[in-house]
C-alpha positions, -999 to +999 in steps of 0.1 A: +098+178+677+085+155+707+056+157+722+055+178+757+020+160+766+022+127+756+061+122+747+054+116+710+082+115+689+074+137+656+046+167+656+035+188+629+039+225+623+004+245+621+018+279+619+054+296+621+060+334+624+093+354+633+095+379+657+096+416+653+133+415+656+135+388+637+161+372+655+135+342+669+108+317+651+077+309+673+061+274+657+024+262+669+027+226+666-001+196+664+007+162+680-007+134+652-005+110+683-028+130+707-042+160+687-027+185+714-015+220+708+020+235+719+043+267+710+080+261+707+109+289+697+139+289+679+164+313+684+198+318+668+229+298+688+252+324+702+286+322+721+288+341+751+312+372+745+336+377+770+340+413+783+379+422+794+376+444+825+398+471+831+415+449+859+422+420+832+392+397+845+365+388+821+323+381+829+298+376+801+288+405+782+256+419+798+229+438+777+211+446+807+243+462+826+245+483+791+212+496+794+216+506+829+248+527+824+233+541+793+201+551+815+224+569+842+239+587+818+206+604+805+185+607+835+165+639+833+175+643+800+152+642+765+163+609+761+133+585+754+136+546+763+129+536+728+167+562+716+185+539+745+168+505+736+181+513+699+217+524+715+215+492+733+207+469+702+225+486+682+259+480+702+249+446+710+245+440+670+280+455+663+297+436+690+279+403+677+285+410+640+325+413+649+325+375+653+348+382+684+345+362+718+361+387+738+359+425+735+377+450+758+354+467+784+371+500+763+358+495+736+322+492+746+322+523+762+337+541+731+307+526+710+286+540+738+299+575+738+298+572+700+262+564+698+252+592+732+273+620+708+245+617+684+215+615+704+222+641+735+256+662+741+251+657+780+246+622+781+274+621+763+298+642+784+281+622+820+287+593+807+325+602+790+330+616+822+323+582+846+339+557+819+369+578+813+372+584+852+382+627+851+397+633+881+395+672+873+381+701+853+409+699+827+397+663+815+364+675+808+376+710+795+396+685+770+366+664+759+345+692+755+372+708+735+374+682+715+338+677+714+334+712+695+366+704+670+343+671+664+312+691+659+331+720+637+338+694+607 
């Protein structure tokens, strides 16, 4: 790795550690040339996955947009950030382990209501209710009908 100081074009690892999610490697390095200290990290390549909006277009797959919904959905409810920051990753794994570049806006919400189901019933009935766009009592009678057959098993 060059040298950011000095331009050096070789510098020697002192230390290397991975991160907690071990998905990144942060490397202290030594120049030999002018004895200076620097951090670098390495990270995994990744392809953008391509979300496929109900409308047909497509935009980048946004973790942060996944949060927020996921937030809405469980405000003032028993929720805790760390339950939707696992949601999150754990969505954002599944979609990245399916070696796919494009994934239908559909199926990303049924992961989500997948994963809200198990962690708190009215999360998971606000945010059913928003991604599968009721437009009356009936559709939510359904889901919640549906909902107990689910829980019955």
């Amino acid at each position: 790795m060059k040298c950011k100081f000095c331009g050096y074009k070789d510098s020697k690892v002192i230390d290397s550690r991975t991160s907690e999610d071990n998905m990144t490697v942060r490397r202290r390095r030594e120049c030999p040339n002018c004895g200076r200290r620097f951090t670098t990290f390495e990270e995994y390549e990744t392809t953008p996955i391509l979300v496929i909006k109900r409308d047909g277009t497509r935009q980048a797959f946004d973790k942060e947009k996944l949060k927020r919904g996921i937030i809405k959905a469980c405000e003032k409810r028993p929720v805790s950030m760390n339950q939707i920051e696992d949601i999150v990753n754990t969505i954002e794994r599944e979609i990245n382990n399916s070696l796919v570049q494009e994934i239908d806006s559909n199926a990303i919400g049924e992961k989500v209501m997948n994963q809200l189901k198990k962690v708190d019933e009215v999360a998971y009935v606000r945010f059913a209710s928003v991604y599968r766009q009721f437009k009356d009592i009936s559709n939510f009678i359904e889901l919640l009908d549906n909902f107990k057959k689910d829980v019955t098993k």
